[in-house]
N, C-alpha and C positions, 0 to 999 in steps of 0.2 A: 460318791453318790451311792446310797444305799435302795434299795426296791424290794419289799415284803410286801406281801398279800394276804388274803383269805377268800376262801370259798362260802358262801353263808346261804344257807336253804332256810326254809320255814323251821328247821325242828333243830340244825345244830349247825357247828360253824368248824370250819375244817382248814387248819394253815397249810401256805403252800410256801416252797421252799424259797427264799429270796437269792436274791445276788448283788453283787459291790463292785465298783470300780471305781480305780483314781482314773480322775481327767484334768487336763491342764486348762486353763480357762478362756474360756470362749470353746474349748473342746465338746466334742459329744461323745457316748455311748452308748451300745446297744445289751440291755439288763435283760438277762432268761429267767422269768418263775417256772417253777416245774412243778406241777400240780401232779401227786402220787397218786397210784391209782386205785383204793378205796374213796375219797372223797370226791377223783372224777366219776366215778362206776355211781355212788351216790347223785353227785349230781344231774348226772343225764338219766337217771329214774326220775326225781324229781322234775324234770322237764318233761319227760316222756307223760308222765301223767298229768301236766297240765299243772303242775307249784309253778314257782318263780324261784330263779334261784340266781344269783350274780355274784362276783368277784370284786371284793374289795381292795386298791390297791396303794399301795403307801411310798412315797419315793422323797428322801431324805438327802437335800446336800447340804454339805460343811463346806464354809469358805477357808480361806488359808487364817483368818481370825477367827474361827472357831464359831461362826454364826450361821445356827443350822436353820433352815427352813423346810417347810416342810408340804405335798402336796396330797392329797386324798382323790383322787379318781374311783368312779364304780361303773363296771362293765356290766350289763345283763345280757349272757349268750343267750342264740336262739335255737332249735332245733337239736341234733343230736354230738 
């Protein structure tokens, strides 16, 4: 299982660091983005003054035949 992201404002778009684990099937795990912090420091201006800004997230599994699926999630935080 793979998990990338991005941070995307009105004026540019900022990735954030993914993470990977194997899981055995039917298993779960728990994936950390880490978002650096020029693009958090950008984005909570951006909210501070009233943009819109949200996280785009990408999570990628491969079965043991090699057939990837894949899902897109977007998060709009609020406040600071």
């Amino acid at each position: 299982m793979v998990a990338s992201a991005q941070l995307e404002t009105p004026t540019t778009t900022w990735g954030i660091y993914g993470d990977r684990a194997w899981i055995s099937g039917g298993g779960s795990a728990r994936l950390l983005l880490k978002l650096p912090s020029r693009p958090r420091k950008a984005g909570k201006a951006t909210v501070a003054s009233g943009g819109r800004v949200y996280v785009k997230c990408f999570l990628t599994v491969v079965d043991a035949s090699g057939n990837r699926s894949r899902k897109t999630i977007r998060i709009s935080p609020t406040g600071t």
